[in-house]
ZATORKE-492817 format. One record per residue: residue number from 1; x, y, z of N, C-alpha, C, CB in turn. Coordinates in nm, 3 decimals, always signed. Each point is the difference from the previous one (the first is absolute). Glycine has a CB too. Example, Ala and Ser with C-alpha at 12.3 -4.5 7.8 and 13.67 -1.06 7.14 Angstrom:
// residues 2
   nr      n.x      n.y      n.z     ca.x     ca.y     ca.z      c.x      c.y      c.z     cb.x     cb.y     cb.z
    1   +1.319   -0.569   +0.780   -0.089   +0.119   +0.000   +0.090   +0.120   +0.000   -0.189   -0.117   +0.125
    2   +0.154   +0.222   -0.197   +0.082   +0.119   +0.006   -0.077   +0.109   +0.073   +0.118   -0.063   -0.215
// end
This chain:
// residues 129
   nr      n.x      n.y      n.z     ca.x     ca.y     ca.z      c.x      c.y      c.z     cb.x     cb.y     cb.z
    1   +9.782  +13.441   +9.613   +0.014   -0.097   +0.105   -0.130   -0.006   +0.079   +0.250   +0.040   +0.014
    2   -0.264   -0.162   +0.062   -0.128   -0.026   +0.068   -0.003   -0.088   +0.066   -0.093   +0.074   -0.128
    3   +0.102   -0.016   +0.267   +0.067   -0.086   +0.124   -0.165   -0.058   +0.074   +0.287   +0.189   +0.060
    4   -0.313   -0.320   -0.066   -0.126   -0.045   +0.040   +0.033   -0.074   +0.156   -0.099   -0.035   -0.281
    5   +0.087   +0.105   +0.394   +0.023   +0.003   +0.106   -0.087   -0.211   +0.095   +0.014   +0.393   -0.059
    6   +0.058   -0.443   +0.075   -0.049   -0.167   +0.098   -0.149   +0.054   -0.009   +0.225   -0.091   +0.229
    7   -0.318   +0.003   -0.298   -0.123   -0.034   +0.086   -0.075   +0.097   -0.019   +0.090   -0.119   +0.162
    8   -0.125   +0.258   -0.302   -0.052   +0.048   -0.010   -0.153   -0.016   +0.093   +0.182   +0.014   -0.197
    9   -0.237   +0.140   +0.236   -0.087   +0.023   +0.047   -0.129   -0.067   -0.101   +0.146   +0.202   +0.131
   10   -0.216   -0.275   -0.080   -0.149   -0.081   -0.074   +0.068   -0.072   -0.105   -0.207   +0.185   +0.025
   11   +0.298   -0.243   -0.008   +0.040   -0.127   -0.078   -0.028   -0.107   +0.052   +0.153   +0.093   -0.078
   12   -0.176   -0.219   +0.044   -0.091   -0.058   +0.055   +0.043   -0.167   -0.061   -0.194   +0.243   +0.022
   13   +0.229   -0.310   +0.076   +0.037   -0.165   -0.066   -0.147   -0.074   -0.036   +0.242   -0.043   +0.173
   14   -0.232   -0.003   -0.299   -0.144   -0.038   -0.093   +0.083   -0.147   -0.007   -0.131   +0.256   -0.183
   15   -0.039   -0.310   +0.188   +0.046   -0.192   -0.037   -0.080   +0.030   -0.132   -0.005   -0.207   +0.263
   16   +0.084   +0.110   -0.338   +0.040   -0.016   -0.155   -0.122   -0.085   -0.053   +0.281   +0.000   +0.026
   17   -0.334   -0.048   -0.102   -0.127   -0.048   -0.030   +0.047   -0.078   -0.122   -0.164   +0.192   +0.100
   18   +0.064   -0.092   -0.205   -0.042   -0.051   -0.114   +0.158   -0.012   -0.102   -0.290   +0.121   +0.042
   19   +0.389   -0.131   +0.014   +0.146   -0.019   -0.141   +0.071   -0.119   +0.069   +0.080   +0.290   -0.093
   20   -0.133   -0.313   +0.231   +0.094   -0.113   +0.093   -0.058   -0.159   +0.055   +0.093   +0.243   +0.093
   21   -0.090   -0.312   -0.094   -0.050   -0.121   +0.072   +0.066   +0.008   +0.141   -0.028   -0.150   -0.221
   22   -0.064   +0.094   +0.300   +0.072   +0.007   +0.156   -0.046   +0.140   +0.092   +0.236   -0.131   -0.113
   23   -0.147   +0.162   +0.238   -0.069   +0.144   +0.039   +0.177   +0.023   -0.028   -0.284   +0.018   +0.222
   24   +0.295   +0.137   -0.265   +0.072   +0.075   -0.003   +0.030   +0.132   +0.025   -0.020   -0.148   -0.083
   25   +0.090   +0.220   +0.136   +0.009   +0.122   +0.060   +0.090   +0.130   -0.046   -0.054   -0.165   +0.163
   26   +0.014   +0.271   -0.199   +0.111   +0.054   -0.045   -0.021   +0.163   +0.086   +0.025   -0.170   -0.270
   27   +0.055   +0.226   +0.296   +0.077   +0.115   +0.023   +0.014   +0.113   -0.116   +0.114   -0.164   +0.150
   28   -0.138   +0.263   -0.149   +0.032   +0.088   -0.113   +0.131   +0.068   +0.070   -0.265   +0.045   -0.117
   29   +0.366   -0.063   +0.024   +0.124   +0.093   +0.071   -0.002   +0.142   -0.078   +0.176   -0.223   +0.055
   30   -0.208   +0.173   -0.179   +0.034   +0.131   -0.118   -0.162   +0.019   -0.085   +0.321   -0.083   -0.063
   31   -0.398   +0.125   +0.071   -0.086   +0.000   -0.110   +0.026   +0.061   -0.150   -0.127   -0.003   +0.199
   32   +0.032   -0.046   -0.254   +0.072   -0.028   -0.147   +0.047   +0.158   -0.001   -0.165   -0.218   -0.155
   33   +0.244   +0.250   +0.088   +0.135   +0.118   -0.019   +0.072   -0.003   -0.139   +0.061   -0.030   +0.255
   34   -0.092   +0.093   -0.317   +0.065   +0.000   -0.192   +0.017   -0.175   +0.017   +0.206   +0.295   -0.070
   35   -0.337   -0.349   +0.086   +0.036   -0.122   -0.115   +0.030   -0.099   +0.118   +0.125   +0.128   -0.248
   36   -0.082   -0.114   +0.395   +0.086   -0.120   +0.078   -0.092   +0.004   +0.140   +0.291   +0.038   -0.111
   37   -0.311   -0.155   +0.135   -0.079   -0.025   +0.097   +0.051   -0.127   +0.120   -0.178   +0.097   -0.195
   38   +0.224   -0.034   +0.266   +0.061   -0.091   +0.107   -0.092   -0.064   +0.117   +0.198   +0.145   -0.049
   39   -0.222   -0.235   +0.110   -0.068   -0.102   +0.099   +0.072   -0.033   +0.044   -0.142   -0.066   -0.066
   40   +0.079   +0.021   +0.191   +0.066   -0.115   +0.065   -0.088   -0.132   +0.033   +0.145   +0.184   +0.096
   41   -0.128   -0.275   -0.132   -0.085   -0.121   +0.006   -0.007   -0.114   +0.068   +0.007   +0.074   -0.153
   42   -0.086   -0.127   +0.201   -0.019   -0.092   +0.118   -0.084   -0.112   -0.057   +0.012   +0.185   +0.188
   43   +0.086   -0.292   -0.235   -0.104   -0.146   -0.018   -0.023   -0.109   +0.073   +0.049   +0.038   -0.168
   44   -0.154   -0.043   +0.220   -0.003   -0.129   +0.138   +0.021   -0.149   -0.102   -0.231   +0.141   +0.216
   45   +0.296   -0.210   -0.156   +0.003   -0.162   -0.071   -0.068   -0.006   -0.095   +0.019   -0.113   +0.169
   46   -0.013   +0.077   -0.302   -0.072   -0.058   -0.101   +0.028   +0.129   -0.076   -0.186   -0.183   +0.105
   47   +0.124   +0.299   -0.082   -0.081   +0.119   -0.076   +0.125   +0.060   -0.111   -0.188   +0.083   +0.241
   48   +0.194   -0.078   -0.344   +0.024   +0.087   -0.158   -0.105   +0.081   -0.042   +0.122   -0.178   -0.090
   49   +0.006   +0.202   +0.015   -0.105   +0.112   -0.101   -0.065   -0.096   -0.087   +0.154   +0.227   -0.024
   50   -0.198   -0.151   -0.113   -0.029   -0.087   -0.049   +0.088   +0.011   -0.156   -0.234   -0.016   +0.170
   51   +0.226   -0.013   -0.309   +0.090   +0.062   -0.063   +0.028   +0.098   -0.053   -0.009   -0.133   +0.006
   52   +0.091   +0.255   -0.029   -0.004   +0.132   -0.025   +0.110   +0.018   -0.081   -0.111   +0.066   +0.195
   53   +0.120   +0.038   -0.229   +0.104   +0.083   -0.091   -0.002   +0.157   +0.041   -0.041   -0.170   -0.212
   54   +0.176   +0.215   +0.171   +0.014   +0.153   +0.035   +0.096   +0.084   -0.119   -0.016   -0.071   +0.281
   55   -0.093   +0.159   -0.300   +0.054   +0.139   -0.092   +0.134   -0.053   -0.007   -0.141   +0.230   +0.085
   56   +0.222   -0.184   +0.032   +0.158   +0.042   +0.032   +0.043   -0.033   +0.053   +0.004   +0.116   -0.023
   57   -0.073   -0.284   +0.040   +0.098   -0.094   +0.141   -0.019   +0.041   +0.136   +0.194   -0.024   -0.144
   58   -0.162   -0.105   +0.201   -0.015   +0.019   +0.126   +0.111   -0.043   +0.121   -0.225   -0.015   -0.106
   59   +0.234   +0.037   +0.182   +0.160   -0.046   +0.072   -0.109   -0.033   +0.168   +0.290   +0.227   -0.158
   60   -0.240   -0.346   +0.241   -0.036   -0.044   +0.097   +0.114   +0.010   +0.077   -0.172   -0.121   -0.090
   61   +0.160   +0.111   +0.203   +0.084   -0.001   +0.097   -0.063   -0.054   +0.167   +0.114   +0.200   -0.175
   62   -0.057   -0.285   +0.172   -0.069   -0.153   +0.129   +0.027   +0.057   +0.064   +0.019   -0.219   -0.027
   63   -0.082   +0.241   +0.155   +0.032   +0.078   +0.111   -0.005   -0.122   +0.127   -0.112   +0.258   -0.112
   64   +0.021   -0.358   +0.051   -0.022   -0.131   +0.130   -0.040   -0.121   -0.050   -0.081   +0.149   +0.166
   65   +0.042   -0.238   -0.091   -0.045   -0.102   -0.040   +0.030   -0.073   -0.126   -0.128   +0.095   +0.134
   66   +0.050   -0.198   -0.227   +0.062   -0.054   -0.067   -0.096   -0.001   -0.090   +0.156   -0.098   +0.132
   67   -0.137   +0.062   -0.305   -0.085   +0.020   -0.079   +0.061   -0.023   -0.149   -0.115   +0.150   +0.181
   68   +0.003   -0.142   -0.268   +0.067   -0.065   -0.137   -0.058   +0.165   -0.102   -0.042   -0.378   +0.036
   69   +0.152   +0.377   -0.163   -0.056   +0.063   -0.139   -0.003   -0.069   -0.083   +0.060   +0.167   +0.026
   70   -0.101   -0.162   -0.104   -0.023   -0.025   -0.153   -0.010   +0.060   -0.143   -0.071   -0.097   +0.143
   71   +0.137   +0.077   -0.240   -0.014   +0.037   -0.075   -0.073   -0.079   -0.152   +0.172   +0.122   +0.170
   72   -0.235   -0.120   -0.211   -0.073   -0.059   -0.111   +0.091   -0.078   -0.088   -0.161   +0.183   +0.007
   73   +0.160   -0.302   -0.009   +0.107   -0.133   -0.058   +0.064   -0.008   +0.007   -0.029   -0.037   -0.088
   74   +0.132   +0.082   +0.258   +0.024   -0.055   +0.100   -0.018   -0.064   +0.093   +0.033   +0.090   -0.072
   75   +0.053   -0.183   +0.186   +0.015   +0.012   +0.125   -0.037   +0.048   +0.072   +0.096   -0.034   -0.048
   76   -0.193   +0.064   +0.163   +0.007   +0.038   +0.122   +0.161   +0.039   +0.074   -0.231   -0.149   -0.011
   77   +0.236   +0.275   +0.051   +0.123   +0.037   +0.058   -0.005   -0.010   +0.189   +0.033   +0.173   -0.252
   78   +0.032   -0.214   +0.315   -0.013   +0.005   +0.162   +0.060   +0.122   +0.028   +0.017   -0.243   +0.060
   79   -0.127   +0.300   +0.015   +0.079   +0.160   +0.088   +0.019   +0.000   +0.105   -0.083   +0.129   -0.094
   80   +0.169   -0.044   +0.146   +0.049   -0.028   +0.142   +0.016   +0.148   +0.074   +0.138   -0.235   -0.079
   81   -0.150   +0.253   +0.163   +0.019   +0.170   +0.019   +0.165   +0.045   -0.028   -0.211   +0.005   +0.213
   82   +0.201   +0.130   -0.256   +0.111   +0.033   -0.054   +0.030   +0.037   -0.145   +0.034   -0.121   +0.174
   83   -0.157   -0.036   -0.234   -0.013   +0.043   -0.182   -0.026   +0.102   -0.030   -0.069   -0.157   -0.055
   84   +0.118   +0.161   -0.097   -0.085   +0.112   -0.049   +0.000   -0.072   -0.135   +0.061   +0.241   +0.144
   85   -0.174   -0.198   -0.233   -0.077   -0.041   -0.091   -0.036   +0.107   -0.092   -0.066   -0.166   +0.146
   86   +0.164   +0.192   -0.276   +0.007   +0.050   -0.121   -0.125   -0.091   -0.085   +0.285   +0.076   +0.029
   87   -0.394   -0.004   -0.024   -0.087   -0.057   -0.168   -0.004   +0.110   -0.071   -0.173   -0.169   +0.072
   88   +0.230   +0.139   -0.189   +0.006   +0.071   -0.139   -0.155   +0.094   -0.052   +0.187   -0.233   -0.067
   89   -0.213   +0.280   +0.034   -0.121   +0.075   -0.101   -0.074   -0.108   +0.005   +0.108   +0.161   -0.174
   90   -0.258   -0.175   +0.172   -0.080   -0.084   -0.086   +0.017   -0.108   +0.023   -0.006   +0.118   -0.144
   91   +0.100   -0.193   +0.213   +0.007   -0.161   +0.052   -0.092   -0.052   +0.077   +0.202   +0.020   +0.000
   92   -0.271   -0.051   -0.060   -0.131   -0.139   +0.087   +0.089   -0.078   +0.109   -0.163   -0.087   -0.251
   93   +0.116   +0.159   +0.387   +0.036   -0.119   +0.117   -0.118   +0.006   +0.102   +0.278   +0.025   -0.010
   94   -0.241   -0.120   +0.127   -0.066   +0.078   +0.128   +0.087   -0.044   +0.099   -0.249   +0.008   -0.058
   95   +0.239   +0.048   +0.174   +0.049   -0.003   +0.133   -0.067   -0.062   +0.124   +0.086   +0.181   -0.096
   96   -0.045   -0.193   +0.179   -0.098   -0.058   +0.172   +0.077   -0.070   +0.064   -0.224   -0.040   -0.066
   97   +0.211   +0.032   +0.142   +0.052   -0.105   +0.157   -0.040   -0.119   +0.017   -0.006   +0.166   +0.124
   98   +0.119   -0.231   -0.105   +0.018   -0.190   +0.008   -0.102   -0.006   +0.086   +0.263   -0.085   -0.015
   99   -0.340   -0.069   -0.012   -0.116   -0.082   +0.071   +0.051   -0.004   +0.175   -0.061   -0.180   -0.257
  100   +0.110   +0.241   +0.287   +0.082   -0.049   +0.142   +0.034   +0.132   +0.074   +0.124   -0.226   -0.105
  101   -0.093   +0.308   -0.021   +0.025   +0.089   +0.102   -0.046   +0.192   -0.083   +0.242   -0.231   +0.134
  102   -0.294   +0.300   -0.034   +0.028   +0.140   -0.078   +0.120   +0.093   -0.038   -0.181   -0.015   +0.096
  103   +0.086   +0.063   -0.191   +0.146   +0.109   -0.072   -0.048   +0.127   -0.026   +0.119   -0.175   -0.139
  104   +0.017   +0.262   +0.191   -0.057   +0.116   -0.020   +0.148   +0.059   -0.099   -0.200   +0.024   +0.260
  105   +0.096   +0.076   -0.307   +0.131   +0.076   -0.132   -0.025   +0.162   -0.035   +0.004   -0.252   -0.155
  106   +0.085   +0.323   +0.085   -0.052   +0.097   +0.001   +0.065   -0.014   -0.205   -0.014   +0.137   +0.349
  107   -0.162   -0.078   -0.374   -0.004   +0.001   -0.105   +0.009   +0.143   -0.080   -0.104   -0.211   +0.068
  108   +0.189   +0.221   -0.165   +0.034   +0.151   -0.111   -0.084   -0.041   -0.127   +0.288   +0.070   +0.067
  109   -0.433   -0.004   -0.087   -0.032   -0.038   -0.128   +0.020   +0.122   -0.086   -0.158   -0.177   +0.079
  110   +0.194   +0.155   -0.166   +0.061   +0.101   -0.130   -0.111   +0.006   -0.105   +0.263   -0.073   +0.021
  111   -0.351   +0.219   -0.001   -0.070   -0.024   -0.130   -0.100   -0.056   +0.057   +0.166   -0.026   -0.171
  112   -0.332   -0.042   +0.103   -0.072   -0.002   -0.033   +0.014   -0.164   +0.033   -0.031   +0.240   -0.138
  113   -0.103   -0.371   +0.210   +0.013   -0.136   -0.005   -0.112   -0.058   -0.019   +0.166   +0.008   +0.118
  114   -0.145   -0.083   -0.216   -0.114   -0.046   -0.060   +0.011   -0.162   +0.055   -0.011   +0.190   -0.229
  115   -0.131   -0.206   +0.278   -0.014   -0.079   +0.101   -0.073   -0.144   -0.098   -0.025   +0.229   +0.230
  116   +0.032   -0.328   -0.225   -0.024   -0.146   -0.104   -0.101   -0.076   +0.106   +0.279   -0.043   -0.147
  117   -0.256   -0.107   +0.136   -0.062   -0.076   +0.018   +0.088   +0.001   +0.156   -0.101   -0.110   -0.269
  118   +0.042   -0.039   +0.317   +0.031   -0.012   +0.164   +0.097   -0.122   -0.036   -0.251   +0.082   +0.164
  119   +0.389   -0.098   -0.078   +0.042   -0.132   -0.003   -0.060   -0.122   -0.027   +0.098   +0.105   +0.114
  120   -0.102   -0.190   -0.144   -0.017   -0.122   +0.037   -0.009   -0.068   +0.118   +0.073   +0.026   -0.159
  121   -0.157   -0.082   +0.221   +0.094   -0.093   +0.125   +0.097   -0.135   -0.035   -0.214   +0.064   +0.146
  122   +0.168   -0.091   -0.261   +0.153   -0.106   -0.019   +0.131   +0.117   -0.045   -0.155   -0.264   -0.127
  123   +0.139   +0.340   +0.042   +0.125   +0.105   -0.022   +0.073   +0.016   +0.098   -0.104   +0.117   -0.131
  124   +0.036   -0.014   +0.257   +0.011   -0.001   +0.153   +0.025   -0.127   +0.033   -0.145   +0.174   +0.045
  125   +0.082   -0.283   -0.061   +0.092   -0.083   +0.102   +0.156   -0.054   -0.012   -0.226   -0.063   +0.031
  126   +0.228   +0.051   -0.178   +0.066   -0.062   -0.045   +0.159   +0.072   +0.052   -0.208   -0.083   -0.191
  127   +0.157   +0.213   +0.202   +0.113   +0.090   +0.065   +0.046   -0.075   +0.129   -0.104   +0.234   -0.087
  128   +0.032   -0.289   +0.164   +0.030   -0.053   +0.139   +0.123   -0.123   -0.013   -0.277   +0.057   +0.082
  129   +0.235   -0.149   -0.195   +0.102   -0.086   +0.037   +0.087   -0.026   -0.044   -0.104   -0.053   +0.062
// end
């Protein structure tokens, strides 16, 4: 067992760069730990990731604001706080917060994420309407 106590000492909220369009913010709740790496994430209007995949899936959970996922030849999905968001192994999607408003989530990555290309802005927009 391994009890990781609020807000570890020199943990430190980092803005997100080179995998995201937009400014984005994340929180370390859990650092990576056999394989699972928990955040918490903060997207101002507009900002996603960009597209990714994970080892062992990943599960979201909306904590605010409003925002879209995706999964690769799909739909855009609308999130709302409260969701939570099962992606399978290896599924090409990305995530971020509606043109209007921010979203914040707390993200479980499972395993290892291999990070792709950047949305689109028609992909992204197209989510909007």
């Amino acid at each position: 067992m391994k009890i990781i106590h609020g807000r570890a000492e020199g943990a430190q909220t980092e803005q997100r760069g080179a995998t995201f369009d937009g400014t984005v913010w994340a929180d370390p709740i859990l650092p990576t730990t056999d394989g699972v790496t928990i955040n918490s994430v903060y997207f101002t209007p507009g900002a996603r990731t960009h597209w990714h995949r994970h080892e062992r899936g990943q599960i979201l959970q909306v904590t605010t604001g409003s925002g879209w996922v995706c999964s690769e030849g799909e739909a855009p999905q609308r999130l709302q706080p409260g969701d939570v968001v099962w992606v399978p192994p290896g599924e090409r999607h990305w995530h971020g917060a509606s043109t209007g408003c921010a979203m914040s989530h707390v993200a479980i990555s499972l395993g290892t994420t291999q990070w792709e290309t950047p949305v689109s802005e028609d992909d992204y927009l197209a989510a909007q309407r």
